[in-house]
N, C-alpha and C positions, 0 to 999 in steps of 0.2 A: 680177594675181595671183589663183589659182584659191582657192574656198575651202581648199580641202585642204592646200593650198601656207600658206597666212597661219595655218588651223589648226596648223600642226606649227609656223612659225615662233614663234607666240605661245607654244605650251607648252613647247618650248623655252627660250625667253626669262621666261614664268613657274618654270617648272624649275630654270634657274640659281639665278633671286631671291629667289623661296620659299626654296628650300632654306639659300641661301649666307646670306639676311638674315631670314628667316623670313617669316611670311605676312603680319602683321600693318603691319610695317615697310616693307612695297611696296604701292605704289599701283598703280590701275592706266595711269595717266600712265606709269608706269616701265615697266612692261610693253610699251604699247605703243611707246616709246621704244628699249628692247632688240631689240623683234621685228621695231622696222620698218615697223610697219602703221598705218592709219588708227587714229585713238579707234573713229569710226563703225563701222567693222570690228570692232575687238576686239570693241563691244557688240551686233554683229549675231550673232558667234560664240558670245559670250559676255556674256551678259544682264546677268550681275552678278556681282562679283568672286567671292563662293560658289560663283559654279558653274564660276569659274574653276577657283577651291581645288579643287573634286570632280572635277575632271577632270585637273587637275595628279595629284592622289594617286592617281585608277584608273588613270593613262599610268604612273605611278611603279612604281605595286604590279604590274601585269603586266611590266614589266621587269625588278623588282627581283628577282622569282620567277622569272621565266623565266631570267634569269641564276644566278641559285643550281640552279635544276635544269638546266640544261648542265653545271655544273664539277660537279655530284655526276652525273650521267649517264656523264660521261667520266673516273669512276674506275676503274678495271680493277681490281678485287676484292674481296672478300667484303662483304657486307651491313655489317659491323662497319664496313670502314673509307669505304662510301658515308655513315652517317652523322657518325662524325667529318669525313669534307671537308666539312661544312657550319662547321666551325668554322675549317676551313684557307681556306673562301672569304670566313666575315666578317673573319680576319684581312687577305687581302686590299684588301677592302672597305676597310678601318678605314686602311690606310695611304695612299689612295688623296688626291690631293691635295685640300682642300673636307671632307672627313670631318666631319660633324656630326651624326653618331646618327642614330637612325631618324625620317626624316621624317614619319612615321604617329604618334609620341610627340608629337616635334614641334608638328605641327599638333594632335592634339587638346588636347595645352596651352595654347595658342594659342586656341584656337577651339571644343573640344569640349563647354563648358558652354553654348556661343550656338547653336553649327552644329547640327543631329540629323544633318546630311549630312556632314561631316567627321567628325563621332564614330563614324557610321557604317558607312564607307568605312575609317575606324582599326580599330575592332573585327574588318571584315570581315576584314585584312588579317592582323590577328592569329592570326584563326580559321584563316585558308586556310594562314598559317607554321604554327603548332603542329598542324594536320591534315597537313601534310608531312614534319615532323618525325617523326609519330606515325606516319607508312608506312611509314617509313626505317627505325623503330626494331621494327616489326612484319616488314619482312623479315627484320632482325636478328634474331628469334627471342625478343626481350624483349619483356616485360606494356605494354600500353597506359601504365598509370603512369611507368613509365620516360621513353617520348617526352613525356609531361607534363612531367617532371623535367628532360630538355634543354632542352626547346624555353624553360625558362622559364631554364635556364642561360644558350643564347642572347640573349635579352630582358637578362639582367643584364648580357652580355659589351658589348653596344651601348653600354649607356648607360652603364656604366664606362668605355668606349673614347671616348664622347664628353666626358666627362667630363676625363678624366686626358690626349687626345690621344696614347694610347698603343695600339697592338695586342695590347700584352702580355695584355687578357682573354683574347682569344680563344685565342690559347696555355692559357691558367689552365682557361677552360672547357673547353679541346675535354681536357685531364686530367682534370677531373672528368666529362667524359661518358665516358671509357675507363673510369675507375674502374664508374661506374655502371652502363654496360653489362656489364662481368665479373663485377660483383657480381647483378648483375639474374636471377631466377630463371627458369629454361628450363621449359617445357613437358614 
């Protein structure tokens, strides 16, 4: 098995486990058990389970992103309703089977007081959502503040949804972002 080939199996198989049992609660005996691969292997890829964690969350965060901006990419109209489908794809998200909030929270509770690399990688994640939020909402024609205001309505819609096992935030939110947007002052 080529590295590349055992790399994606592993994150993979870290992907599931993380996520599904959190970070703490898997070893990495589990991991390489899931994946398939030698021990030797895992720790030739992966030095130590940290750097597992960091590299399970950057594979995350560029999927997780790149998937939100295809379904807002492939809305067909106005600025206004690219940002609301950001709420029509965390509902999705949220129903999807496994749903357990955002793994970027996740993990730095978990780990964000021991890791600077997992707090890191979290923070980063945050930046780069509420920086995409805040373009959505600048084509929309609304104040910088506004995309603040979503991006953190989002952030609540999450972890109410992980919470409750419900999508119904992201319905709730993506109403108070229409509010907010119509009330929001134009240029």
């Amino acid at each position: 098995m080529e590295n590349g080939e055992a790399r994606t199996r592993i994150l993979d198989a870290a992907g599931e486990l993380f996520y599904g049992q959190g970070v703490q609660a898997v070893g990495m005996d589990a991991v390489r058990a899931a994946s398939g691969v030698t021990l030797r292997r895992l720790y030739q890829l992966f030095p130590s389970k940290d750097t597992l964690v960091e590299a399970y969350l950057l594979r995350r965060d560029s999927r997780w992103r790149g998937a939100l901006a295809s379904y807002v990419d492939a809305v067909d109209g106005p600025p206004r309703e690219r940002v609301l489908a950001v709420f029509d794809w965390l509902r999705d998200w949220f129903e999807e089977p496994g749903f357990r909030g955002c793994a970027f929270v996740n993990s730095f509770g978990e780990l964000g007081a021991t890791s600077p690399e997992v707090a890191g990688v979290a923070r980063r994640h945050k930046e780069e959502f509420r920086r995409y939020v805040g373009d959505l909402v600048a084509e929309a024609g609304a104040p910088a503040a506004t995309g603040a205001q979503l991006a953190l309505l989002a952030e609540g819609a999450m972890t109410t949804a992980a919470l409750t096992g419900s999508s119904a935030p992201a319905r709730e939110a993506r109403e108070a972002a229409a509010l907010l947007l119509d009330a929001a002052p134009r240029p």
